[in-house]
Structure formats: C-alpha cells, structure tokens
LUMDO-79557 format. One record per residue (C-alpha): x, y, z; residue number from 1; residue in three letters. Coordinates in steps of 0.02 Angstrom, whole numbers, plus 50000, padded with zeros to 5 digits. Layout:
<recs>
+-------+-------+-------+-----+------+
:    px :    py :    pz : pos : code :
+-------+-------+-------+-----+------+
:     X :     Y :     Z : NUM :  ALA :
...
+-------+-------+-------+-----+------+
</recs>
This chain:
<recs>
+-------+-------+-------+-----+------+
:    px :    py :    pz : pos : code :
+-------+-------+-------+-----+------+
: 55491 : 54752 : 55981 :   1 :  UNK :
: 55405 : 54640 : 56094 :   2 :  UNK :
: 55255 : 54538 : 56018 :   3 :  UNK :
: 55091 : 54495 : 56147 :   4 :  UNK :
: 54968 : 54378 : 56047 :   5 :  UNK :
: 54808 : 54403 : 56133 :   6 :  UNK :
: 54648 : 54302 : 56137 :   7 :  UNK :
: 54571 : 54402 : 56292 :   8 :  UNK :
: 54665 : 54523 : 56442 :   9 :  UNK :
: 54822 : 54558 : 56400 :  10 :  UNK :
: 54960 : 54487 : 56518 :  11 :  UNK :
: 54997 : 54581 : 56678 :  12 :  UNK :
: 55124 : 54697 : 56670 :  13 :  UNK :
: 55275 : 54761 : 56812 :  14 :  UNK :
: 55344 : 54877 : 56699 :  15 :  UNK :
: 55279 : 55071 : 56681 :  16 :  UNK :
: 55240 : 55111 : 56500 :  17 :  UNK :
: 55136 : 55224 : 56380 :  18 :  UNK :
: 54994 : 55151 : 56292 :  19 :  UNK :
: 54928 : 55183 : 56098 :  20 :  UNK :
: 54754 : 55104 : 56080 :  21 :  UNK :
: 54690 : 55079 : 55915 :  22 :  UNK :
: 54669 : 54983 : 55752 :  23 :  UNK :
: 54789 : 55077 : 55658 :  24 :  UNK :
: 54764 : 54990 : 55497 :  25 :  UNK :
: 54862 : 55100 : 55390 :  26 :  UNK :
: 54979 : 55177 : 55517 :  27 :  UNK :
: 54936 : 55327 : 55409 :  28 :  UNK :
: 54986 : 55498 : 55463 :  29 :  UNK :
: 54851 : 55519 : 55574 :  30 :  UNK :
: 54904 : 55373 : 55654 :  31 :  UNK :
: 55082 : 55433 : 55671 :  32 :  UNK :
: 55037 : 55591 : 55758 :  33 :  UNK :
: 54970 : 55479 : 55913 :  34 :  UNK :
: 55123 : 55387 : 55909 :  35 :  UNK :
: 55235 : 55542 : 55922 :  36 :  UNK :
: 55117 : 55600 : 56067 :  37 :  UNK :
: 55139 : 55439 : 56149 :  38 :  UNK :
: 55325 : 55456 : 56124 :  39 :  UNK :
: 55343 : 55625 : 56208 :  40 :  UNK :
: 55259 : 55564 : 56343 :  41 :  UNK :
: 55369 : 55395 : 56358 :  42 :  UNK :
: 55532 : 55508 : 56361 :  43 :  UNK :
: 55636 : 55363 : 56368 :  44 :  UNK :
: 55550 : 55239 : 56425 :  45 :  UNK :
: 55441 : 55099 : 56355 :  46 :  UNK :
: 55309 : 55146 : 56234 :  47 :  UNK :
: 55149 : 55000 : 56184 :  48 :  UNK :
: 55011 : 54970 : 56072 :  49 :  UNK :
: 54874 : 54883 : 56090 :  50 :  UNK :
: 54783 : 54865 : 55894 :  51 :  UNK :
: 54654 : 54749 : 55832 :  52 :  UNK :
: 54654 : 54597 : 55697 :  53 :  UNK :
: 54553 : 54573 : 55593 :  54 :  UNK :
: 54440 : 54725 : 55579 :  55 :  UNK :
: 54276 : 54720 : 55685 :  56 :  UNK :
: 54191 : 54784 : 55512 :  57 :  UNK :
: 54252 : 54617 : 55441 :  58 :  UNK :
: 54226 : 54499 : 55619 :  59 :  UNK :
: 54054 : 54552 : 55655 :  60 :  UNK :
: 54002 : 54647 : 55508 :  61 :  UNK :
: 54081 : 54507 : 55362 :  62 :  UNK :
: 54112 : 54708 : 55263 :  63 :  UNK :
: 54192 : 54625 : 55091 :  64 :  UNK :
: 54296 : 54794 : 55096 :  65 :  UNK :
: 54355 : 54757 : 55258 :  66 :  UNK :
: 54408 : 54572 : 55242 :  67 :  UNK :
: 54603 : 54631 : 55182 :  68 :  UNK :
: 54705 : 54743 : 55281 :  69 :  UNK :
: 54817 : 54906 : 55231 :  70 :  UNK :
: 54948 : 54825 : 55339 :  71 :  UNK :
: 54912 : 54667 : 55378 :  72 :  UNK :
: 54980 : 54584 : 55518 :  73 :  UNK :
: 55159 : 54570 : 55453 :  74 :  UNK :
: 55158 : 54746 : 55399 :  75 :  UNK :
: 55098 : 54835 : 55554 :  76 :  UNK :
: 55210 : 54751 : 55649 :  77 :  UNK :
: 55361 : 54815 : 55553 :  78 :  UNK :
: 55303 : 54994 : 55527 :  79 :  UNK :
: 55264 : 55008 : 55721 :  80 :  UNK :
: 55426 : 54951 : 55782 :  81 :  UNK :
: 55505 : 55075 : 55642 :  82 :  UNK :
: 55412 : 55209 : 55705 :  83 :  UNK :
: 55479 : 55183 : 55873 :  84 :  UNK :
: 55353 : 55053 : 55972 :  85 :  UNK :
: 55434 : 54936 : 56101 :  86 :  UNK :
: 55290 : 54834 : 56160 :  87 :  UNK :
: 55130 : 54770 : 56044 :  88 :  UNK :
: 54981 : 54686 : 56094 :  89 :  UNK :
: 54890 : 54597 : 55936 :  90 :  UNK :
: 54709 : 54588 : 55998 :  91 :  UNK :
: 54617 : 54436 : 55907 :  92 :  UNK :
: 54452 : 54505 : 55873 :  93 :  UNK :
: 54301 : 54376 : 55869 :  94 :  UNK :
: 54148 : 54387 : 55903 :  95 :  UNK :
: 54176 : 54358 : 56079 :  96 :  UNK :
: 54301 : 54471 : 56114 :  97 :  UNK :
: 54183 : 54606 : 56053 :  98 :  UNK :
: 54076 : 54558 : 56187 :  99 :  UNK :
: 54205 : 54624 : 56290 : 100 :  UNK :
: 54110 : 54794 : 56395 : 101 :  UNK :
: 54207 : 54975 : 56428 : 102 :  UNK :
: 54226 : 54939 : 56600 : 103 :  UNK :
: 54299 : 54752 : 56586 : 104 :  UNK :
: 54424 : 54825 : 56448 : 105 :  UNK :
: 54486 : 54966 : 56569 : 106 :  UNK :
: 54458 : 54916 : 56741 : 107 :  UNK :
: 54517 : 54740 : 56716 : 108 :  UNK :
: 54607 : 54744 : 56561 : 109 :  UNK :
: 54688 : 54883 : 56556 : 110 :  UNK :
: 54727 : 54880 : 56749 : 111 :  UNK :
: 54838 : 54739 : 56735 : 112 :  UNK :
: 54961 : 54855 : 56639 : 113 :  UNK :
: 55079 : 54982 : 56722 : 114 :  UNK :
: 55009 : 55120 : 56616 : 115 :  UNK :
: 55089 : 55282 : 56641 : 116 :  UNK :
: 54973 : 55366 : 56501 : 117 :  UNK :
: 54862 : 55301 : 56376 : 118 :  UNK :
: 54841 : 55401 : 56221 : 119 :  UNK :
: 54727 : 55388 : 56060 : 120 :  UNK :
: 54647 : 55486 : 55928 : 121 :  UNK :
: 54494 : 55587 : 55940 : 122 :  UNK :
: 54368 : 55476 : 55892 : 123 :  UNK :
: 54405 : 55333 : 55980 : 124 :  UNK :
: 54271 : 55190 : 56024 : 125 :  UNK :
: 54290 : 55046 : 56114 : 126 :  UNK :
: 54185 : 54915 : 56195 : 127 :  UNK :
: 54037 : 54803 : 56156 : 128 :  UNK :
: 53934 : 54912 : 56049 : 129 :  UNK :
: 54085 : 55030 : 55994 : 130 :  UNK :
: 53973 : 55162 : 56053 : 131 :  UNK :
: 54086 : 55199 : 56213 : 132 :  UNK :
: 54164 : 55357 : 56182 : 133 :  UNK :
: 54329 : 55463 : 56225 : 134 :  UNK :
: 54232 : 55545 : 56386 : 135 :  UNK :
: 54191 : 55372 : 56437 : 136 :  UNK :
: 54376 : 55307 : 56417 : 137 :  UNK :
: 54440 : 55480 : 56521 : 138 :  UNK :
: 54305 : 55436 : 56655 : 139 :  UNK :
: 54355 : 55227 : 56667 : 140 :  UNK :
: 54540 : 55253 : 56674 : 141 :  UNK :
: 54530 : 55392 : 56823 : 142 :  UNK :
: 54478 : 55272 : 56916 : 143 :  UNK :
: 54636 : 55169 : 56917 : 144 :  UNK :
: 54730 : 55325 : 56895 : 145 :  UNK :
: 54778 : 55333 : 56728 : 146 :  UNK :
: 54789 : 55495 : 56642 : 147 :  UNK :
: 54712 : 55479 : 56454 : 148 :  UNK :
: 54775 : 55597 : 56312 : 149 :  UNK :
: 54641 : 55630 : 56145 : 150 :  UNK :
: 54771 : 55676 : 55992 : 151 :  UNK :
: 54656 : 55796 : 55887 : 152 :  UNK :
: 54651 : 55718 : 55711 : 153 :  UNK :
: 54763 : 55761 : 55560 : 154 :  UNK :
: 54666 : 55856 : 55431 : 155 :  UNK :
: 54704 : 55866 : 55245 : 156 :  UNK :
: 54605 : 55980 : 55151 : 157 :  UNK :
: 54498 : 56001 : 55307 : 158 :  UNK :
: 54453 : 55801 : 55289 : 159 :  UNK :
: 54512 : 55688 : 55428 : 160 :  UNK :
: 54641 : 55576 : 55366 : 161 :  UNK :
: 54557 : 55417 : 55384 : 162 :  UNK :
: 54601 : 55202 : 55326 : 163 :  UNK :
: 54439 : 55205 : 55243 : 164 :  UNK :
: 54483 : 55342 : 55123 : 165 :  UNK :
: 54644 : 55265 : 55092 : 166 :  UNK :
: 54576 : 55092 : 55048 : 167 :  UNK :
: 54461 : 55207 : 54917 : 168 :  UNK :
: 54619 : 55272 : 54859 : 169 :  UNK :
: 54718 : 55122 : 54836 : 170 :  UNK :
: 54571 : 55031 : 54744 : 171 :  UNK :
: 54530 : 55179 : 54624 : 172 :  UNK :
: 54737 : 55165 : 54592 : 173 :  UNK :
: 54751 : 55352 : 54646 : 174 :  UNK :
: 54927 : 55273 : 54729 : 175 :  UNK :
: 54991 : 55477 : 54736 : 176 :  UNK :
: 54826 : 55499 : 54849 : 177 :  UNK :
: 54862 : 55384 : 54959 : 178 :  UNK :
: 55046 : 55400 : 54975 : 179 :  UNK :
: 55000 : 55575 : 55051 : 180 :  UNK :
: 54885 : 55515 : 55195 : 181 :  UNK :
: 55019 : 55387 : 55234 : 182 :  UNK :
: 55160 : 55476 : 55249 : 183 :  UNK :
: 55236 : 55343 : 55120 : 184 :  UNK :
: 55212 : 55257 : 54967 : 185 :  UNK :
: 55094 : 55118 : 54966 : 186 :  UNK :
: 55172 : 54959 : 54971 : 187 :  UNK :
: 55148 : 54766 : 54936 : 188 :  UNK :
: 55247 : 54630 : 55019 : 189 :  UNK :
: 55268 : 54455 : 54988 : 190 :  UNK :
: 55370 : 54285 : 54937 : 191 :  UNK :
: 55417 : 54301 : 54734 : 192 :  UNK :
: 55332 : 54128 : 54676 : 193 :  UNK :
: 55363 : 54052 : 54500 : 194 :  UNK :
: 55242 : 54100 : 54366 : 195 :  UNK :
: 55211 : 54059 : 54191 : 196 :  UNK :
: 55380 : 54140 : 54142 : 197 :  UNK :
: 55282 : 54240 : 54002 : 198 :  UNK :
: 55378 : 54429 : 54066 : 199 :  UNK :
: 55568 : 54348 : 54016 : 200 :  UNK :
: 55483 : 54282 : 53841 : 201 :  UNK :
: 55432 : 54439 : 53820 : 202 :  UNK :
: 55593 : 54524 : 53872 : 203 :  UNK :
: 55541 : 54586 : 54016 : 204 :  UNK :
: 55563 : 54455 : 54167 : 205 :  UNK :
: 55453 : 54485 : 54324 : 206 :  UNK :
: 55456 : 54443 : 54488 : 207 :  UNK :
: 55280 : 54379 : 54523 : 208 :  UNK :
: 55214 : 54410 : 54724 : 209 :  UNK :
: 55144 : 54293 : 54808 : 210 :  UNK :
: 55066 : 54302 : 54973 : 211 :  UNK :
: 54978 : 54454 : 54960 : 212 :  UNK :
: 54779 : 54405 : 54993 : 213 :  UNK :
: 54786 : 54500 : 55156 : 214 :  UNK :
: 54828 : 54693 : 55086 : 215 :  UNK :
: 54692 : 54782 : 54988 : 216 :  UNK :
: 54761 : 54780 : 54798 : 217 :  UNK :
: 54769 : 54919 : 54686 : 218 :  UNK :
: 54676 : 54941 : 54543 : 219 :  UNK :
: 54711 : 54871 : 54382 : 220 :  UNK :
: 54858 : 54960 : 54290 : 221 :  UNK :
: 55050 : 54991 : 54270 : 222 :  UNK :
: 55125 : 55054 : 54391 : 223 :  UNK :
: 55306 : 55164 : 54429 : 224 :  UNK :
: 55374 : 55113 : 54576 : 225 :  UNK :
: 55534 : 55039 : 54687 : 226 :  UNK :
: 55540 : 54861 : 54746 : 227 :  UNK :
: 55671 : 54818 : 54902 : 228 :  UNK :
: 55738 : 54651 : 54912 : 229 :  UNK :
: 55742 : 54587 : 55080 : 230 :  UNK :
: 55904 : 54498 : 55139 : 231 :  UNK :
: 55940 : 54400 : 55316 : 232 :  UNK :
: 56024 : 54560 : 55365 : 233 :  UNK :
: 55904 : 54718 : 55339 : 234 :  UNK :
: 56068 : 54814 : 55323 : 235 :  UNK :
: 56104 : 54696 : 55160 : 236 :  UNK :
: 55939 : 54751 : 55052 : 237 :  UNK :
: 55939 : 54817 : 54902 : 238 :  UNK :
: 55814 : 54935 : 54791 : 239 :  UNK :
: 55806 : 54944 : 54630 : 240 :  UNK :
: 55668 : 55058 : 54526 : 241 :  UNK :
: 55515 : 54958 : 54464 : 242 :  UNK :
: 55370 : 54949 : 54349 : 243 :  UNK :
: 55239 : 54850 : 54423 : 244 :  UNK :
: 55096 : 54783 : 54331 : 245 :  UNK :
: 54935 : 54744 : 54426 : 246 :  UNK :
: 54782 : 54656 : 54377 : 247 :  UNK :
: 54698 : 54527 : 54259 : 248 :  UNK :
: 54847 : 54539 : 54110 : 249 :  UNK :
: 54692 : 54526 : 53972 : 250 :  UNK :
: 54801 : 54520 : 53846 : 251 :  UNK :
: 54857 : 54348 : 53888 : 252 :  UNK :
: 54707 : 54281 : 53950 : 253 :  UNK :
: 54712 : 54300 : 54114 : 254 :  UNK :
: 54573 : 54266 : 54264 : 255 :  UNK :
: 54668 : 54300 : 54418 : 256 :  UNK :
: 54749 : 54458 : 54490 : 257 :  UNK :
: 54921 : 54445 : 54489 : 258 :  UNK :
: 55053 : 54579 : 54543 : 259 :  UNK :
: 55201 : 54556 : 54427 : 260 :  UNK :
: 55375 : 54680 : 54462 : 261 :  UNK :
: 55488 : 54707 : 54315 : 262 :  UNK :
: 55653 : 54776 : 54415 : 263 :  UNK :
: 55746 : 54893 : 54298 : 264 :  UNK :
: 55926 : 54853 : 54258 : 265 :  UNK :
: 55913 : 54705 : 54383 : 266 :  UNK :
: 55993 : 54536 : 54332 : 267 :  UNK :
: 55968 : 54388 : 54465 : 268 :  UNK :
: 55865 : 54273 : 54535 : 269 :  UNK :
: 55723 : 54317 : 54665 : 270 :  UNK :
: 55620 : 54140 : 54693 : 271 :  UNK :
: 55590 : 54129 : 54865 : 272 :  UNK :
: 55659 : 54296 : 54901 : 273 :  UNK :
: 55528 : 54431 : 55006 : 274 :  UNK :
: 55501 : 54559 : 54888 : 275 :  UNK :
: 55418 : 54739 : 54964 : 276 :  UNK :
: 55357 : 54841 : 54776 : 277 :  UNK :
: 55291 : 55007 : 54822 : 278 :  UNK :
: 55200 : 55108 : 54717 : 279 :  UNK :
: 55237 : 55290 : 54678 : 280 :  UNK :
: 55115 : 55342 : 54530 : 281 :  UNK :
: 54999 : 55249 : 54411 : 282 :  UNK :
: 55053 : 55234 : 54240 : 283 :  UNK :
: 54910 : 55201 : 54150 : 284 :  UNK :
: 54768 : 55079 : 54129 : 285 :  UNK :
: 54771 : 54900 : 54104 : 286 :  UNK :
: 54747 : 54883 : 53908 : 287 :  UNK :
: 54700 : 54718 : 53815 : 288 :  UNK :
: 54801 : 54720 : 53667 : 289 :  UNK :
: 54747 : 54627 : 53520 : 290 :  UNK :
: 54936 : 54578 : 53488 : 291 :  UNK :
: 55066 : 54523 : 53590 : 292 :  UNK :
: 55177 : 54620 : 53496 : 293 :  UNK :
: 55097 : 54768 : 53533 : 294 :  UNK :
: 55080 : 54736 : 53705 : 295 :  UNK :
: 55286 : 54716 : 53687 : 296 :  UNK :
: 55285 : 54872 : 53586 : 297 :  UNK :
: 55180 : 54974 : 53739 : 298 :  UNK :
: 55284 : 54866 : 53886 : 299 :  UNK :
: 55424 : 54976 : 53774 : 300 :  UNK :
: 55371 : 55155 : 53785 : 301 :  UNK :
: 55314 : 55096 : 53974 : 302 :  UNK :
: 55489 : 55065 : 54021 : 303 :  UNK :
: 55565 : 55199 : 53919 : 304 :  UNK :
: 55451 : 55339 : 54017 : 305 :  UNK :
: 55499 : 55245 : 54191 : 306 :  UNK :
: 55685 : 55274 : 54147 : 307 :  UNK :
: 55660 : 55452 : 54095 : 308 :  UNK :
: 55558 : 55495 : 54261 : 309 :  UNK :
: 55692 : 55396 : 54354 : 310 :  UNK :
: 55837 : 55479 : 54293 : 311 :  UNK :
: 55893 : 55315 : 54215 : 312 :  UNK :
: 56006 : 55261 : 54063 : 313 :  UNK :
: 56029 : 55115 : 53966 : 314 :  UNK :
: 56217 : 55072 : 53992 : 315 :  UNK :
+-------+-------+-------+-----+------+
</recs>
C-alpha cells in the first residue's frame, strides 16, 4: 500500500482510482461495507483512502475521549491495506486544515486526483464547520465530474454501528460488544518492554506492552485472549492463546496502567519483540487481594478456566 503524508492538498494524481473518504477510526464493520463498495467499483484497479489524524473532536475540540485512537496510525494503516486498499492519504488535522471550506476540499483538492468514484458513508461531513453534508459533496464533485456513492449505514439492533459506541464498549470492558461492531476482536499492539519481572516470580511470566498511549484501553480486568508475535516475515508469526491482565495491578501497589500478556504454554523471550494481544472476552474484574498468595491462588483458577475454554492441556 502506498502511504501519502499530508499537511494540505493531496499530491496530484495521473492515475484513475476510487476514493474512500473518511476517518475510519475503528475500520469497524460499518466502515468495511464502504470499502467493499469502493472495491466493486475499482474492479481491478486502484482503490484510495483519504482518513484523518488525529480526530477533529480531539484537534479543535481537546474531547479527553477522543485524544487516543481505536486504530491509531500504525493500526489503520495495516487493517486498510488488509482489507484491500492500495493508495492512503493520512490527512494531518490542525486547526488549520479545518479551516479548509467544501469547495477548496473538492474543487481543488479533490480535483487534483484522477477519481473515478468517490464513495463514503451516509453521514458524511466535511469542511470547515463539518456542517457540509452528503447533498453538498454530490453537488461539488459534479462539477468536476465525479460520480459520488452514499453506502447506507450498517445497523445492529437497528443502531448504527458507530467508533463512538465502540470506544464505550472497549472502556466499559464489554470486549464481546465490541468485537461484534468490528468485525474482529479488539486488539492492542506494541514493543514488549522490561518490567518489574513480578509475573515469572509469581509463576506466571508476562510480556508487558509498551507503546500503547495512542489506542483507547480497556477497562480494568483479566482478560481471555490470543497474542501474535510479529516476526520480519509476517508469514513467520506465531499465536499463542493469552490471558491478559489490564489495569492498576492493586494488589501490588500499582499507579499506572499497565497491559501485561501471560502466553499459555509459551517458553521464550519477547523483549523487543511487537506483540499484537487481542481480546476475546473479559474474565473478570480487577481484584485487590490482600495476599499475594491469593492473588497466585486466583491467577490459578484464571488460567485453569482459560485452558478449559481453549481446549487446552497441561502436557
């Protein structure tokens, strides 16, 4: 996938294409549909996205909820290309670019692009103000004769599937919730840093994440998921089920959030290794034990109920 970094217009283009336009933080399912549009209409040719960073909640807005990303940067990038993009344009959004008008952003912007199509969900806005609408996107782009396609939004339940729900979902820990509006588990991933080695006292050594302050982080709690360990070659990673613990670890002391992956069965070393942990379905609460054998005694039954849900056995 190609990779445009843009501070303003995006660079002129020779070569025909389809256009996405969107934040798509998320690339939730809703998201997805307008990418499978898009692709239809590509056939076989070149298919783009132009998305947003950071949020214009968080640039002009400073929205706390909005300062971390579902997929950050790093993550969008991936996901797009695996869901079949060829072409991205990363718009930085300040507080300039948001001065940006509807007619600059299509009849100058967006001119400068062979556009065969551009396509995006109902709902869209775009402009200074936001409060440009779909009608007003149809109307701009006939005039450099552009065709525009509205993807009617994915439902569930008869709610539009939407980032902002998601985010709720992922910080109330209902990880099952969101997995459903995103068409995949909810997943964390970053560089496995040293920690204070308490896990392998314990008997259970984790992989601690680093690198992480971009991604909205789930709630407090254990966790059952899988954790891939990324090699030079993506063909060469590996998976391995997970418990994942997430939060404050109370029991110990702790004042920071810190995701910590025990991999099941796994024997090795991960420092410096990218670790992705995704999370399947919340285990239970995070519990300050007055013991740390008791904490040992509960990491116990934890792992034991993994195993069982997993299908695993100790050898």
């Amino acid at each position: 996938m190609e990779i445009f970094e843009v501070a303003y217009a995006p660079p002129r283009s020779s070569d025909e294409f389809v256009l996405c336009i969107g934040k798509f933080d998320g690339v939730h399912i809703g998201h997805q549909a307008v990418i499978r549009t898009a692709r239809q209409y590509a056939g076989s040719g070149q298919l783009g996205v132009i998305s947003l960073w950071p949020h214009p909640r968080w640039t002009l807005q400073r929205d706390p909820d909005y300062q971390r990303a579902l997929t950050p940067v790093r993550e969008k990038r991936r996901l797009l290309e695996q869901y079949g993009v060829d072409r991205l344009y990363e718009i930085d959004f300040t507080e300039e670019y948001a001065k940006t008008s509807p007619e600059i952003f299509v009849l100058e912007h967006l001119a400068g692009l062979n556009l065969k199509r551009v396509v995006v969900g109902d709902g869209f806005n775009f402009g200074k103000g936001v409060h440009s609408t779909t009608d007003e996107l149809v109307e701009l782009c006939s005039r450099i004769g552009v065709p525009v396609t509205v993807v009617p939004p994915v439902t569930v339940n008869e709610r539009v599937v939407s980032s902002s729900d998601i985010r709720c979902h992922v910080k109330a820990g209902r990880v099952e919730a969101a997995q459903a509006l995103l068409g995949r588990p909810y997943t964390l991933t970053g560089e496995v840093v040293h920690g204070a080695g308490l896990g392998r006292k314990l008997g259970f050594p984790t992989a601690n994440l680093g690198g992480i302050d971009d991604f909205v982080l789930p709630a407090p709690g254990v966790y059952e998921g899988i954790a891939e360990i990324h090699s030079v070659k993506a063909t060469d990673n590996t998976y391995w089920y997970t418990l994942i613990s997430a939060g404050y670890r109370p029991t110990v002391n702790g004042t920071s959030y810190e995701v910590e992956a025990y991999l099941i069965d796994f024997d090795g070393d991960l420092y410096g290794k990218d670790l992705s942990v995704s999370f399947l379905r919340r285990a239970r609460d995070e519990i300050q034990f007055t013991t740390t054998e008791a904490l040992i005694e509960q990491m116990r039954v934890d792992e034991q109920l993994a195993r069982d849900r997993f299908g695993l056995h100790k050898s």
